[in-house]
C-alpha positions as CSV (number, residue, x, y, z in Angstrom):
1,X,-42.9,-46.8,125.9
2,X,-39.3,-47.2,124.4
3,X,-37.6,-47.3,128.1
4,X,-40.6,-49.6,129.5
5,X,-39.5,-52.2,126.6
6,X,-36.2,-51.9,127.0
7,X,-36.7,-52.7,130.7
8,X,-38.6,-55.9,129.6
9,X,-35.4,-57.2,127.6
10,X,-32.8,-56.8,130.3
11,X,-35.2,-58.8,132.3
12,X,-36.2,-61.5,130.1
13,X,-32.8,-63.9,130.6
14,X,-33.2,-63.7,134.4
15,X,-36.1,-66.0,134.0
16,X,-37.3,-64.8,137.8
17,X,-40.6,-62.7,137.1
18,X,-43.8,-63.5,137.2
19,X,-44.6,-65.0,133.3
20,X,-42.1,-67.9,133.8
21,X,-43.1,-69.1,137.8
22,X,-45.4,-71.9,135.8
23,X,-42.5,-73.3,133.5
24,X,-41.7,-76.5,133.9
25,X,-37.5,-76.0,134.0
26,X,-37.6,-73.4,136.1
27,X,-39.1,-76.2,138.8
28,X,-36.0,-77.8,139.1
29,X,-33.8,-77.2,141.9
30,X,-31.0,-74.8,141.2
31,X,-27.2,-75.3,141.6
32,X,-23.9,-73.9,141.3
33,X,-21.3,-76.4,140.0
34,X,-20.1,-76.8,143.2
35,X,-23.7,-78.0,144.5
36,X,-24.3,-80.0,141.1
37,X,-20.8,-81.9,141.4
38,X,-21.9,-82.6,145.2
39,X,-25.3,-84.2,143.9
40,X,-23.3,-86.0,141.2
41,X,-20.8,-87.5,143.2
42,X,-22.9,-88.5,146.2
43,X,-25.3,-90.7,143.8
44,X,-22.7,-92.1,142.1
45,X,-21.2,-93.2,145.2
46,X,-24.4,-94.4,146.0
47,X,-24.6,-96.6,143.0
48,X,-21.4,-97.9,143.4
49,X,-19.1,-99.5,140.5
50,X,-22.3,-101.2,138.8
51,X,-22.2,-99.6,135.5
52,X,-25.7,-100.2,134.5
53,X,-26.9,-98.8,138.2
54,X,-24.7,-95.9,137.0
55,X,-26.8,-95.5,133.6
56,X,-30.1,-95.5,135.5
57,X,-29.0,-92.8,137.7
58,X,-27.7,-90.2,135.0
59,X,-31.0,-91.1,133.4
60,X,-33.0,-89.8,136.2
61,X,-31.1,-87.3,137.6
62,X,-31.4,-85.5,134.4
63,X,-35.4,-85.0,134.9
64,X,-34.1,-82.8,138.4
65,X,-30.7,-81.6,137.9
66,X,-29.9,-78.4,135.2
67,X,-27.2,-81.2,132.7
68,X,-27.7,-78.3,130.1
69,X,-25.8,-76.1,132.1
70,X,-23.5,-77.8,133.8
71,X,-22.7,-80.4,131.1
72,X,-19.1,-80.0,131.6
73,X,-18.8,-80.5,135.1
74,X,-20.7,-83.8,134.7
75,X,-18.7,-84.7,131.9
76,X,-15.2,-84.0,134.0
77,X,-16.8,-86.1,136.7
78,X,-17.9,-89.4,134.5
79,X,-14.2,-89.4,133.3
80,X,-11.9,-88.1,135.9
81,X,-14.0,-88.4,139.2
82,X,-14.4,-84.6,139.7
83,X,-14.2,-80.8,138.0
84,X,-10.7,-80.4,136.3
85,X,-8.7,-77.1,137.0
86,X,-6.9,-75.8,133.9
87,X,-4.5,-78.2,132.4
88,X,-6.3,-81.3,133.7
89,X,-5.5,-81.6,137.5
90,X,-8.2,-82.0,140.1
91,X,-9.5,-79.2,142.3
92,X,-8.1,-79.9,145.4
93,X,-10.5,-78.4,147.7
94,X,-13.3,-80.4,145.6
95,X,-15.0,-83.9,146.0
96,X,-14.2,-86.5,144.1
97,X,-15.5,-90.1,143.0
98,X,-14.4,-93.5,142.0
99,X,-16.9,-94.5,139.9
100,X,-15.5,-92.9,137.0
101,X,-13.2,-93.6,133.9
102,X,-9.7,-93.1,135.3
103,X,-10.6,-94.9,138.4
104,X,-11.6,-98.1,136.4
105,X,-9.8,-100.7,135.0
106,X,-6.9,-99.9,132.1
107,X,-8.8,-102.5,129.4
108,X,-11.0,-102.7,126.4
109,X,-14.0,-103.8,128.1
110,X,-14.6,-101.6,130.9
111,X,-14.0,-99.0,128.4
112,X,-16.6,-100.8,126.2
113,X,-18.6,-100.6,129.3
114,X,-18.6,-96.9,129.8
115,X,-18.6,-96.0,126.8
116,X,-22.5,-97.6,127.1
117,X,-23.0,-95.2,130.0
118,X,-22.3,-92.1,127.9
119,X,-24.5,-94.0,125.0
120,X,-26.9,-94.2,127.1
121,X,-26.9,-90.4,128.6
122,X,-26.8,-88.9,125.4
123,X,-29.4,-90.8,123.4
124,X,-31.4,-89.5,126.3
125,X,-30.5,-86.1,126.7
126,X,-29.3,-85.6,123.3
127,X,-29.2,-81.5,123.7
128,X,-25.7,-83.2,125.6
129,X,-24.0,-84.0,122.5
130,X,-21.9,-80.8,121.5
131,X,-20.7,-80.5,125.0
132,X,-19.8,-84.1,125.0
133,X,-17.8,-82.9,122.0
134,X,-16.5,-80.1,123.5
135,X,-15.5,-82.0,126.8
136,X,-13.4,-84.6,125.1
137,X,-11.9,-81.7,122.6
138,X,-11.1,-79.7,126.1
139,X,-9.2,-83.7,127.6
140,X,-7.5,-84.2,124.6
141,X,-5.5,-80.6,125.3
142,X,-5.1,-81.4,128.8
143,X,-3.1,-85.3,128.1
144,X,-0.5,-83.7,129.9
145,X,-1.9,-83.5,132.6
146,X,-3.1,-87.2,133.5
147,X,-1.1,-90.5,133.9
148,X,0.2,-92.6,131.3
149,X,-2.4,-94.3,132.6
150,X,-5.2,-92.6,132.4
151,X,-4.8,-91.8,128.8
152,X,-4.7,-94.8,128.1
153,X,-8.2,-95.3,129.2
154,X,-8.8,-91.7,127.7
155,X,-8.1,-93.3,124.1
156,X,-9.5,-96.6,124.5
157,X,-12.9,-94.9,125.2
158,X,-12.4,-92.0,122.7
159,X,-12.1,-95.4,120.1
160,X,-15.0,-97.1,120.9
161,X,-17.3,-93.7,121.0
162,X,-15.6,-93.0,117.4
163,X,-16.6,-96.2,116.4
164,X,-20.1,-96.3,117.2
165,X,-20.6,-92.3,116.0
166,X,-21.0,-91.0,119.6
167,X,-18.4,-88.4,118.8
168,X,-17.1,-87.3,115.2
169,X,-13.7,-88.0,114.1
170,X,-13.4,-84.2,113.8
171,X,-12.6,-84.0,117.5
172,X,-9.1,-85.3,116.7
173,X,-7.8,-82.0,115.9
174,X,-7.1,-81.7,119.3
175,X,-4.2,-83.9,118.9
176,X,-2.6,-81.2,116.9
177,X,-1.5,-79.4,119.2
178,X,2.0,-78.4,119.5
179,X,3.3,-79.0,122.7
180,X,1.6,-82.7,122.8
181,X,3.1,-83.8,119.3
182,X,6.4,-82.4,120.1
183,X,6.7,-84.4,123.7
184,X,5.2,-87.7,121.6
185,X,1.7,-87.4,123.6
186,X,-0.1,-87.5,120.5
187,X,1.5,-90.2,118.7
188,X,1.5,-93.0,121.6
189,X,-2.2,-91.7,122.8
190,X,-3.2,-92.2,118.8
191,X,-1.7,-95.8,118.9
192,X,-4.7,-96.5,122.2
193,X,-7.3,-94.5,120.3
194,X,-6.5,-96.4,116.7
195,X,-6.7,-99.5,118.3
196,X,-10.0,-99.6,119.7
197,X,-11.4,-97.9,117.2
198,X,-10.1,-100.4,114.3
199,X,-10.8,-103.1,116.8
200,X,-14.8,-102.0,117.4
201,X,-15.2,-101.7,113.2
202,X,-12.2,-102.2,110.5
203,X,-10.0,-100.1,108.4
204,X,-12.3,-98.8,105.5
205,X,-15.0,-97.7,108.4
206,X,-12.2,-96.0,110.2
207,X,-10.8,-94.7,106.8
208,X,-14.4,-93.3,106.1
209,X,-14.8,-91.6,108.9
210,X,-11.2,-89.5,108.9
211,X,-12.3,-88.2,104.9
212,X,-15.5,-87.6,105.9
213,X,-13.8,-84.5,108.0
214,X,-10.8,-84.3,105.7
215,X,-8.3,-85.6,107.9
216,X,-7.2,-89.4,106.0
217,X,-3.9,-87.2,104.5
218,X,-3.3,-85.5,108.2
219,X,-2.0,-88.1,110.5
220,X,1.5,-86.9,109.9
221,X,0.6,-84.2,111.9
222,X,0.9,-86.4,114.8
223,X,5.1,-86.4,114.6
224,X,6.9,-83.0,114.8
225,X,7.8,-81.8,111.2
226,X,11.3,-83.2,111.1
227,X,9.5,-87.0,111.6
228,X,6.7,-86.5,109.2
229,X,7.4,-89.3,106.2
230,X,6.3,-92.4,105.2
231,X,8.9,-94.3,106.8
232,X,9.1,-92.9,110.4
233,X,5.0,-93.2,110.5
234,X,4.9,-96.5,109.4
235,X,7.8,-98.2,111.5
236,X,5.9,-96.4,114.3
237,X,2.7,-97.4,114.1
238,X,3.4,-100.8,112.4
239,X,6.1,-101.9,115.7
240,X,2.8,-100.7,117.9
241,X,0.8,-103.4,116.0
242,X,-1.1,-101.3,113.8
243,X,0.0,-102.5,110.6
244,X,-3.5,-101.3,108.6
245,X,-3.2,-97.9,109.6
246,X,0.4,-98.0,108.4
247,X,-0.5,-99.4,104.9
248,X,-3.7,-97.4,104.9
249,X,-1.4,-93.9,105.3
250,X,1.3,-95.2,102.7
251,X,-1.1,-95.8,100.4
252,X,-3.2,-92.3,100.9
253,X,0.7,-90.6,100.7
254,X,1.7,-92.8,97.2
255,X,-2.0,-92.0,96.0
256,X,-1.1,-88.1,96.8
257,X,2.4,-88.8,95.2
258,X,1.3,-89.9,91.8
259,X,-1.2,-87.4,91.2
260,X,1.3,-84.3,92.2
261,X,3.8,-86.6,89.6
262,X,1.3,-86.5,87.0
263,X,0.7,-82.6,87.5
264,X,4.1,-82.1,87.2
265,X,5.2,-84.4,84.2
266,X,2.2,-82.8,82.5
267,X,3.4,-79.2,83.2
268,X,7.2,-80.4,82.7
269,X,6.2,-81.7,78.9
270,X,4.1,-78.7,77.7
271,X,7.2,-76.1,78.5
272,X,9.1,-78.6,76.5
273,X,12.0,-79.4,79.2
274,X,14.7,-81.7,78.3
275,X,13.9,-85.3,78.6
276,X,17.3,-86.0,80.9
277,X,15.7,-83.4,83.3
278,X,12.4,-84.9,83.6
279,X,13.8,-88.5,84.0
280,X,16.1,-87.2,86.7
281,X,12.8,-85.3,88.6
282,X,10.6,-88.8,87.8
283,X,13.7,-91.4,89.2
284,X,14.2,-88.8,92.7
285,X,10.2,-88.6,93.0
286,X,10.3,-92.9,92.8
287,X,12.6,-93.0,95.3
288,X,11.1,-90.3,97.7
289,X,8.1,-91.5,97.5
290,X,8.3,-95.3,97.0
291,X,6.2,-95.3,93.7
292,X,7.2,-98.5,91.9
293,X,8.7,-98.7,88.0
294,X,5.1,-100.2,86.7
295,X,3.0,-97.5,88.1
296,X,5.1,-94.5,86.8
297,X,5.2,-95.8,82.9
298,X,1.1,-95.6,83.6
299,X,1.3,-91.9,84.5
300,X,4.0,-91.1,81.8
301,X,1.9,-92.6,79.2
302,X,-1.3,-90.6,80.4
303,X,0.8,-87.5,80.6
304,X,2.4,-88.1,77.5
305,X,-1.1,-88.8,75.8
306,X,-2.7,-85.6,77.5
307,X,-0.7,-82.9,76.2
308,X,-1.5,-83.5,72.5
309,X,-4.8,-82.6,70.9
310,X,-6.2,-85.5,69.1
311,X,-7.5,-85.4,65.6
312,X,-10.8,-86.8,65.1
313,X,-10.5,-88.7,61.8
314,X,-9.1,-92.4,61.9
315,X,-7.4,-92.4,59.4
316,X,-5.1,-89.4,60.4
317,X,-4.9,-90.4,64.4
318,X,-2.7,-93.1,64.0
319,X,-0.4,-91.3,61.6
320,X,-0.4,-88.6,64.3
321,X,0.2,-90.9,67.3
322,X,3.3,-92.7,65.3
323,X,4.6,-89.1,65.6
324,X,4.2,-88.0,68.9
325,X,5.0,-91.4,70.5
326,X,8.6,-91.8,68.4
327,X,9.1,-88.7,69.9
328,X,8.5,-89.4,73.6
329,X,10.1,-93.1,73.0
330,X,13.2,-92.3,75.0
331,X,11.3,-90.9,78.3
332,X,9.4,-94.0,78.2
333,X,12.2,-96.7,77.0
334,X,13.7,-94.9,80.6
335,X,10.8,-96.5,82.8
336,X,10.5,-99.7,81.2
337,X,13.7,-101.7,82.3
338,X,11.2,-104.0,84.0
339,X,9.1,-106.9,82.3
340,X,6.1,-106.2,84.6
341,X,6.6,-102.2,83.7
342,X,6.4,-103.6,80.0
343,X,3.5,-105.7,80.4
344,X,1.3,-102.3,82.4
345,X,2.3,-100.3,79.2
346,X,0.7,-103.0,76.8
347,X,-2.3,-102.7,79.2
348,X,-2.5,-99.1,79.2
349,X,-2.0,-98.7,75.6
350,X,-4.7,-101.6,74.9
351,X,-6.9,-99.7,77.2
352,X,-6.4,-96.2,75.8
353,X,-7.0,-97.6,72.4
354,X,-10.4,-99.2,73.5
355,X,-11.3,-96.2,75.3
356,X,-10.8,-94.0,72.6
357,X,-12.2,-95.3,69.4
358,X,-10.2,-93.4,67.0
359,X,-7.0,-95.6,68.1
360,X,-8.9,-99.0,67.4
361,X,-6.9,-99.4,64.3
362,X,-3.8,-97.8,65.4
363,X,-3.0,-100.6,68.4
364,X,-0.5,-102.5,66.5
365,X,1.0,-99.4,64.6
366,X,1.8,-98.3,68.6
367,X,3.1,-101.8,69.7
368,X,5.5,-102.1,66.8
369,X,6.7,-98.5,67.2
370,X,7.1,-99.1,70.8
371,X,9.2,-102.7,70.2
372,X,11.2,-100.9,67.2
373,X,12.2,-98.2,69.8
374,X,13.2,-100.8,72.2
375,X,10.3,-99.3,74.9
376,X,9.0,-102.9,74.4
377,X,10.5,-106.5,73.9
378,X,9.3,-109.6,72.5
379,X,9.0,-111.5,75.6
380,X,6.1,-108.9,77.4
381,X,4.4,-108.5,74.0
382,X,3.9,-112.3,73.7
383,X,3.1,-112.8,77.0
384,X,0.3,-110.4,76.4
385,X,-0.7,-112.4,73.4
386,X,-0.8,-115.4,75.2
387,X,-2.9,-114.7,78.3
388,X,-2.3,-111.2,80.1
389,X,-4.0,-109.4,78.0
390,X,-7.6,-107.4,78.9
391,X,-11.1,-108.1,77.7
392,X,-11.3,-104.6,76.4
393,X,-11.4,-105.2,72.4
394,X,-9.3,-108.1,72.7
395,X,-10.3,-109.6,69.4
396,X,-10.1,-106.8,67.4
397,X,-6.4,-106.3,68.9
398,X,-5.6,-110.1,68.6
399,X,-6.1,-109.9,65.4
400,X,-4.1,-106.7,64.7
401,X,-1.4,-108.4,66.3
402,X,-1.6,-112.2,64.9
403,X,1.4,-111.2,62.0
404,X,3.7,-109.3,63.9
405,X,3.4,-111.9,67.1
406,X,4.2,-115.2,64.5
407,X,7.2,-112.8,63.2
408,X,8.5,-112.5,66.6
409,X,7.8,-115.9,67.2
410,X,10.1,-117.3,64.3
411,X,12.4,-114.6,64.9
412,X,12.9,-115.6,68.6
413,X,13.1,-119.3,67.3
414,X,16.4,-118.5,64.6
415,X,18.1,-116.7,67.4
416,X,17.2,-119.8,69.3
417,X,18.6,-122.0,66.4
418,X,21.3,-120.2,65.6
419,X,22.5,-119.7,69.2
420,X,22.6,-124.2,69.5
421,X,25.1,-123.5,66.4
422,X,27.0,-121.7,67.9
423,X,27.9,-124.2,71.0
């Protein structure tokens, strides 16, 4: 009993006995990929350069012809003409067709146009779509192996099926390979790809789609490791005329930059290091990473306002702020050499106060610190007064403010006074 069903499983997957003469697949004709390519090619030849022909005849070839099995010799065929040996070159000995991707025309539209055909295809036979996936993983390896222009195409295509969701942006791994990013294959075949694919929906749709598989802060990876910054990626990209995806990276890299600053700054505080030390790390992280003056007094006064444990009762947090802020004074008098850096510390401070509603009354006891300390001067403070202030309890800080701004008002107007006496 035991042999007699062991017998049955080793014949099962030969699909030849009796039980499976009525199903319907094993009707259709059957071919090695020799045969199939043969069938492919001669009704594509058929058709002729008629893209829409083209479409009609994948469609219905597909109720006779096995595309489960040989989806990658079909695939091969719709974009190079014929099966591809290893590393992308044409089997000599093999027939080969015209009506096929790096036969046609190096522009947007025909590409637009076949990428239609494999719309089409796999909408119909959608069991095609992982080894559509896997086909255009497998051509992206072999770029070395085809023409300039022929990649060219090769992108142009991959762009628009990207775009319209045909294939997912994880197959771009493939352009991580090695040899191709060290030889600049990747980087001028991502320029083609980018451009389509932008050009078929915008930057935040492209942007979605690269998080969506985790790969907005890997596009480095498309310069060997002795080109991957800011700078070498956005002069190359931007001189190819893709000045969004150039922004769009420098932004994802600054965004990356301030939160590792912030990490840092807040680790750098709570051992206590010396303040020269943490201005020198902040000033070389600035200039690495091209993080303006403004933005960096924002993080060093969240950092500065995270590493303290507040107390609850109002009357005691302001007395507790004065202290801890006099103390950090110097690390942020060192970031503040700027009247816009000035003006984003009011902002943040009016913010924090509004946000946290033990600090309502302390906003002016801050300010004055802050100005006493020379962190602030009179110029940002009433300009904040004035008009660039936030909605965020403005009255209530207006009016904490009304004495101290009309002090600095007269005193600005006896400097001015005395200053005419002097000429």
């Amino acid at each position: 009993m035991v042999s007699f069903m062991n017998n049955q499983k080793q014949q099962k997957p030969t699909l030849s006995g009796q039980r499976f003469k009525t199903r319907k697949r094993d009707e259709k004709e059957r071919f090695d990929p020799t045969q199939f390519q043969d069938c492919i090619i001669q009704g594509l030849t058929e058709t002729g350069t008629d893209l829409e022909a083209v479409a009609k005849f994948l469609d219905a070839s597909g109720a006779k012809l096995d595309y489960r099995r040989y989806a990658e010799t079909l695939f091969d065929i719709l974009v190079a003409g014929g099966m591809l040996a290893p590393g992308g070159t044409l089997a000599d000995d093999m027939m080969r067709t015209d009506v096929c991707v790096f036969a046609a025309q190096e522009d947007l539209e025909t590409m637009q146009a076949f990428a239609q055909v494999f719309n089409k295809l796999i909408r119909r036979y959608k069991y095609l779509e992982k080894g559509f996936e896997d086909e255009v993983k497998k051509l992206l390896l072999f770029l070395k192996g085809f023409s300039e222009s022929e990649r060219n195409k090769l992108a142009m295509l991959t762009g628009v099926l990207l775009a319209n969701g045909t294939l997912n942006a994880s197959i771009l791994n493939s352009l991580y390979n090695e040899n191709l990013v060290k030889e600049g294959v990747s980087a001028a075949f991502a320029v083609k790809l980018f451009k389509s694919w932008i050009n078929e929906k915008d930057i935040n749709a492209v942007a979605a789609s690269l998080r969506k598989v985790s790969m907005d802060n890997r596009l480095m990876e498309l310069f060997p490791a002795n080109k991957q910054s800011v700078e070498h990626f956005t002069k190359y990209f931007t001189e190819a005329g893709l000045k969004e995806l150039s922004e769009y990276v420098r932004n994802q890299q600054t965004i990356g930059a301030r939160k590792e600053l912030q990490k840092e700054l807040q680790e750098q505080m709570s051992r206590g290091d010396p303040f020269k030390d943490i201005i020198l790390y902040v000033k070389e992280e600035m200039k690495k990473n091209n993080i303006p003056e403004p933005v960096v007094i924002g993080i060093i006064w969240s950092s500065v306002m995270s590493t303290v444990e507040w107390n609850k009762k109002e009357e005691l947090v302001a007395e507790q702020a004065i202290k801890h802020l006099k103390q950090y004074s110097p690390l942020l008098a060192a970031f503040t050499t700027q009247g816009q850096s000035e003006l984003t510390l009011l902002l943040k401070i009016q913010e924090y106060c509004y946000d946290n509603i033990h600090f309502m009354k302390a906003f002016q006891k801050i300010v004055v610190l802050f100005y006493k300390a020379e962190v602030l001067s009179e110029e940002p403070i009433l300009k904040w007064y004035k008009d660039a202030h936030v909605a965020k309890g403005k009255s209530v800080f207006l009016e904490q403010m009304k004495k101290f701004v009309e002090w600095l008002k007269n005193a600005e107007e006896e400097s001015e006074s005395e200053a005419e006496e002097g000429d």
